[in-house]
C-alpha positions as CSV (number, residue, x, y, z in Angstrom):
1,X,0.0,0.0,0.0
2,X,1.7,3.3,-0.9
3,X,2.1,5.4,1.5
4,X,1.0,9.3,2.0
5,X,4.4,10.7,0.9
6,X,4.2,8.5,-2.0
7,X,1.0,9.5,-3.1
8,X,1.7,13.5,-2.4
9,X,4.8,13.2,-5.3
10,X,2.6,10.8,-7.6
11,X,-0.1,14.4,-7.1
12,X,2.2,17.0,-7.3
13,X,3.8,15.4,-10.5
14,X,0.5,14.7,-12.4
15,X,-0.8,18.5,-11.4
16,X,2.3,20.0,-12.5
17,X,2.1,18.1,-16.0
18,X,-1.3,18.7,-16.4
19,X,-1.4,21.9,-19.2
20,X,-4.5,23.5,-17.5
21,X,-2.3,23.9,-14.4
22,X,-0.1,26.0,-16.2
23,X,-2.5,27.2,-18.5
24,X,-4.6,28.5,-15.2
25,X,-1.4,29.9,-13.7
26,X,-0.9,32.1,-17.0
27,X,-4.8,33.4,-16.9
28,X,-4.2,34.6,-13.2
29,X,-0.5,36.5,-13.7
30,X,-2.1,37.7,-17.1
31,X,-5.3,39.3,-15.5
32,X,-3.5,40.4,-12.2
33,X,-0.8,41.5,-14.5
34,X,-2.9,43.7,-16.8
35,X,-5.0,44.9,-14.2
36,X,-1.8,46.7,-12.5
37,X,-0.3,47.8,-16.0
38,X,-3.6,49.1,-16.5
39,X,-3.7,51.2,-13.4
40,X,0.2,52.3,-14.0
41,X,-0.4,53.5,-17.3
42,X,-3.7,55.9,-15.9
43,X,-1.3,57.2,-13.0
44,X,1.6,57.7,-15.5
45,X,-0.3,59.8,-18.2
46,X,-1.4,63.7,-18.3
47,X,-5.5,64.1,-17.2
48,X,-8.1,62.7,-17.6
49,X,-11.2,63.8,-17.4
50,X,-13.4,62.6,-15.3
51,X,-11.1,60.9,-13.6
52,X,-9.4,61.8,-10.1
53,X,-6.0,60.3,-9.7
54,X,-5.4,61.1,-6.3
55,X,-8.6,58.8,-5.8
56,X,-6.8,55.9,-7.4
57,X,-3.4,56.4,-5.8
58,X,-5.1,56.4,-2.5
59,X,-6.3,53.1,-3.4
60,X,-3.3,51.4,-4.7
61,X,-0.3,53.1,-3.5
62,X,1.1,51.3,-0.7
63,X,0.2,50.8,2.4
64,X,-3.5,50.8,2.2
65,X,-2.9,49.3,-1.4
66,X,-2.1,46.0,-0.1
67,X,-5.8,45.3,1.1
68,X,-6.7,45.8,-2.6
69,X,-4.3,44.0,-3.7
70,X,-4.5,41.3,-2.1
71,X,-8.4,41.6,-2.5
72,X,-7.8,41.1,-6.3
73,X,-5.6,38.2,-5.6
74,X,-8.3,36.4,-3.8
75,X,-10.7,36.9,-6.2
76,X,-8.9,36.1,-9.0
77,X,-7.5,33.3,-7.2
78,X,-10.5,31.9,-5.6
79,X,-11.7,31.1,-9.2
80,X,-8.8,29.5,-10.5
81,X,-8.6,27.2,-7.6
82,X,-12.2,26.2,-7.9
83,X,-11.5,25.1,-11.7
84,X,-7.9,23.8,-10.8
85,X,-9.5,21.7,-7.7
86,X,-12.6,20.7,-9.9
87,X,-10.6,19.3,-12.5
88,X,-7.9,17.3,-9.6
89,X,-10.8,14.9,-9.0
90,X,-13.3,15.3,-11.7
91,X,-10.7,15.0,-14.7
92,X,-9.6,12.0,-13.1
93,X,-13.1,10.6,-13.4
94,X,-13.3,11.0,-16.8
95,X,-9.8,9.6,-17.4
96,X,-9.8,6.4,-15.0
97,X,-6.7,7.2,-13.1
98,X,-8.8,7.2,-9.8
99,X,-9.7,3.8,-10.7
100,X,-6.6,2.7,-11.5
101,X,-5.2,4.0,-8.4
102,X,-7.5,2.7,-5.9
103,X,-7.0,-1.0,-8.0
104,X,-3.0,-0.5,-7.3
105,X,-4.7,-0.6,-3.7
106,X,-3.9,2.8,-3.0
107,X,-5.9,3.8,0.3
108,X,-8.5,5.8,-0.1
109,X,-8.2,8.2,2.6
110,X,-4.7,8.9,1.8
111,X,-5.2,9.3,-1.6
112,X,-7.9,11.8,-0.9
113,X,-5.7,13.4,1.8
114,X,-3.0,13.3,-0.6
115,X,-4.7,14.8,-3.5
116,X,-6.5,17.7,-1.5
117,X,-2.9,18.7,0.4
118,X,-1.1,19.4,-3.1
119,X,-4.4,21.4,-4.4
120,X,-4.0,23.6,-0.8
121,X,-0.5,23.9,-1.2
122,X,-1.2,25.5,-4.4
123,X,-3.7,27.8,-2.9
124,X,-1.3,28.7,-1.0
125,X,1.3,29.6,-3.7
126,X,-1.4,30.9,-5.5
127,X,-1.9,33.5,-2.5
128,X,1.4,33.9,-1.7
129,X,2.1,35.4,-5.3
130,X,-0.9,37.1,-5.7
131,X,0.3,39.2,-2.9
132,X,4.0,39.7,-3.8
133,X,3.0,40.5,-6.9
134,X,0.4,43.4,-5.8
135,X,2.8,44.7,-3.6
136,X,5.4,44.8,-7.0
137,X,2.6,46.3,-8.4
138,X,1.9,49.1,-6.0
139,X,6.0,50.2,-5.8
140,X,5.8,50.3,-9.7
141,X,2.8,51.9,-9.6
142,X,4.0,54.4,-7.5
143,X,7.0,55.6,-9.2
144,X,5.2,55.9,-12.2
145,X,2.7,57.8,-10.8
146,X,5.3,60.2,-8.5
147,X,4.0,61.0,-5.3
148,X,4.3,57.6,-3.7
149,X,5.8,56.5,-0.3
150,X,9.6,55.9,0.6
151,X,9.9,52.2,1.0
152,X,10.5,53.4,4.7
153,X,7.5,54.5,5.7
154,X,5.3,51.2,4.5
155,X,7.9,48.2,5.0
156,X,7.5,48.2,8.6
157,X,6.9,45.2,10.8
158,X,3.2,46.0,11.1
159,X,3.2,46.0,7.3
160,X,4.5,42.0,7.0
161,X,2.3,41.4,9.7
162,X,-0.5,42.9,8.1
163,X,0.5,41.1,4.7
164,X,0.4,37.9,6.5
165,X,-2.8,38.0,8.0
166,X,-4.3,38.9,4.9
167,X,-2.6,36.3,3.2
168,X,-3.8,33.7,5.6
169,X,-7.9,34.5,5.6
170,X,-7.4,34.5,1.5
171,X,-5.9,31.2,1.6
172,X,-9.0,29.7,4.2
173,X,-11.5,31.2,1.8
174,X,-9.8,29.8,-0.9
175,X,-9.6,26.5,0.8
176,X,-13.2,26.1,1.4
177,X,-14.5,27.1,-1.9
178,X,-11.5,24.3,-3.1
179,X,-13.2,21.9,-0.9
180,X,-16.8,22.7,-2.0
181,X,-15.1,22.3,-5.7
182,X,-13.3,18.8,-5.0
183,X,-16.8,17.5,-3.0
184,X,-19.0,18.3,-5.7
185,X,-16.9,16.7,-8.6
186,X,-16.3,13.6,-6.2
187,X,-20.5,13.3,-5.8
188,X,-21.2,13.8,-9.2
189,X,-18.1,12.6,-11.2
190,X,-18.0,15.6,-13.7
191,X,-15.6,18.2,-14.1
192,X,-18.1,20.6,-15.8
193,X,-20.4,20.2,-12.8
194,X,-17.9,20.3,-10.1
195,X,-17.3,24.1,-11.9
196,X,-20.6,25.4,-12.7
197,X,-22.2,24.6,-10.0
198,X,-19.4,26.1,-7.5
199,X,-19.0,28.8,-9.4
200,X,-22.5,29.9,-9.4
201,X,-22.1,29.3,-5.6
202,X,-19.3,31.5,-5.2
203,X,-20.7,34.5,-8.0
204,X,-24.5,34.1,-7.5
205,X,-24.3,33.2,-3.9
206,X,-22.4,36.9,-3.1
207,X,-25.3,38.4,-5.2
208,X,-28.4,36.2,-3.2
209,X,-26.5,37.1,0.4
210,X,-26.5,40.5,-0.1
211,X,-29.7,41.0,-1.3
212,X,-31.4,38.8,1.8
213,X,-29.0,41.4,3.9
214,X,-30.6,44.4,2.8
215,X,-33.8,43.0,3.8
216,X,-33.8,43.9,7.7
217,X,-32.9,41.7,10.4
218,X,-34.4,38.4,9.9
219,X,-32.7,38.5,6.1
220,X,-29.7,39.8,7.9
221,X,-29.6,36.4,10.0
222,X,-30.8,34.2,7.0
223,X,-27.6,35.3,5.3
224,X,-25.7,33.5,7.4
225,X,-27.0,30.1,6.5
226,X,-24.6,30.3,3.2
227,X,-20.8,29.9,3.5
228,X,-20.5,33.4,1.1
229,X,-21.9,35.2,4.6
230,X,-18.9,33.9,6.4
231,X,-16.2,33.9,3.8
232,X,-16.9,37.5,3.0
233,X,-17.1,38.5,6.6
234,X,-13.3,36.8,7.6
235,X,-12.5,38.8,4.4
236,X,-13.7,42.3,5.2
237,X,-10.7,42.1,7.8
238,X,-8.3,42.3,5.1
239,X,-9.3,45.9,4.8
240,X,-7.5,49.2,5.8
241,X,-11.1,50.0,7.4
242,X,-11.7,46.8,9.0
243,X,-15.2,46.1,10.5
244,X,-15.3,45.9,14.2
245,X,-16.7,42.7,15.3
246,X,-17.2,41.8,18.7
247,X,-17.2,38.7,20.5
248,X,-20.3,37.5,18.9
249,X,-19.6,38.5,15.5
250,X,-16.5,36.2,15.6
251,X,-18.3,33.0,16.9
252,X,-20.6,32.9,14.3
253,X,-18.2,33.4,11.8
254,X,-16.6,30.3,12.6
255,X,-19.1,28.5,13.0
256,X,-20.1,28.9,10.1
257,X,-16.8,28.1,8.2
258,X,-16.5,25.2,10.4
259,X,-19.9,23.9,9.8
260,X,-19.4,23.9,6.0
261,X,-15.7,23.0,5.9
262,X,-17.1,19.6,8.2
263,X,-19.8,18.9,6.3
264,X,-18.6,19.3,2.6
265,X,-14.9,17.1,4.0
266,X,-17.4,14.3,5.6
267,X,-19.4,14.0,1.9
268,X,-16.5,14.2,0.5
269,X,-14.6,11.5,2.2
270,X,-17.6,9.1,3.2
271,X,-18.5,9.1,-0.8
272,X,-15.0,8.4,-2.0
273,X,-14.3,6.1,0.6
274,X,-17.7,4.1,-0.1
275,X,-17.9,4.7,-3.7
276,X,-18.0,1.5,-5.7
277,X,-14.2,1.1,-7.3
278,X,-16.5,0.9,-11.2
279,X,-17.8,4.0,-10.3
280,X,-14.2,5.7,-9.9
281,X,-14.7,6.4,-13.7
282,X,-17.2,8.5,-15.7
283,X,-18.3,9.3,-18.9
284,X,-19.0,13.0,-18.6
């Protein structure tokens, strides 16, 4: 039986020679990328009209631009990772390697352990340089621009500390919708499913919150049955105007990422542990 170190190389090797991984990697530098040359190129030409500058600079100059930076990283991010964890599981559906695996008497929970771990660790990286990069972003910006801080007065201890807090919620948001992805391809063995419907999740589900929000107190609370509620509420602390939550504010956010985060591993698990080993491949 091989073990879980075994089956983590066997993951990372097969993600890393999958072309979508790559080809998902490009989309997200590409988008990030053009986004900030996009924003440089506004800062670095004469006026425009209509258009306050200082308004922009204030947004991504550094060090209140790291919240928006890093805001585009997660969102960015959060869909790539949904497609790239989709398609960990429900590609290998559609091309038998599950099956083959778990008839090479691979164990089940470890190859599930295994296969989730590498697809965090890439959420992870994913995070990582969707934040380095903003911050690149935001110095660049700024000398283009003119006007912006001295390295000196934002790289400050608070500053890492801030980056790494922010890094860290983006990364457990990312995780869960990564989770949701991976559960949802392993119950219905499609990659296009897996996508669509946890996309919709993630884009609709911000759209459904809000609006139940907005309608008084008992939407307010019926909001909180969806994981968006919670996701977007560890999130708004990765803000340079951070909400103020008290006590109560902070126990049912975890609840509620801990409630979905249990239930989405267990149906997860108990279906690919249980699943019959003919089943481990799919036509669509």
């Amino acid at each position: 039986m091989a073990s879980t170190g075994t089956l983590l190389r066997v993951e990372i090797v097969k993600l890393l020679r999958r072309p979508m991984t790559w080809i998902l990697a490009l989309i997200y530098a590409a988008i990030l990328g053009m986004l900030y040359l996009t924003y440089i190129v506004l800062l670095a030409s004469g006026d425009i009209e209509g258009m306050n500058k200082q308004d922009l600079k204030d947004l991504i100059y550094l060090p209140d631009g790291l919240a928006f930076g890093v805001s585009l990283a997660t969102s960015v991010g959060t869909m790539v990772l949904i497609i790239l964890a989709a398609g960990s599981f429900g590609s290998e559906f559609n091309w038998g390697t599950i099956r083959t695996m778990l008839l090479m008497r691979a164990d089940r929970t470890r190859l599930f352990i295994a296969k989730f771990s590498v697809v965090l660790a890439l959420g992870l990286l994913t995070i990582v340089v969707g934040t380095a990069g903003s911050v690149a972003g935001a110095v660049i910006a700024g000398m283009a621009g003119g006007g912006g801080p001295a390295t000196s007065e934002w790289l400050t201890s608070a500053f890492v500390q801030d980056a790494l807090l922010y890094a860290l919620r983006a990364w457990v948001s990312l995780a869960i919708w990564a989770l949701i992805a991976a559960s949802v391809a392993i119950l219905t063995h499609s990659l296009g499913v897996s996508i669509g419907i946890t996309l919709a999740a993630y884009l609709i589900g911000d759209i459904l919150t809000s609006l139940l929000a907005a309608a008084g107190r008992a939407g307010e609370y019926a909001s909180r049955l969806f994981p968006n509620t919670g996701i977007n509420a560890l999130l708004a602390l990765n803000s340079s105007d951070a909400p103020t939550y008290v006590t109560t504010d902070y126990l049912w956010i975890a609840a509620n990422l801990l409630i979905y985060t249990t239930l989405f591993a267990a149906l997860a698990l108990t279906r690919f542990r249980t699943m019959n080993i003919m089943a481990a491949t799919s036509a669509g």
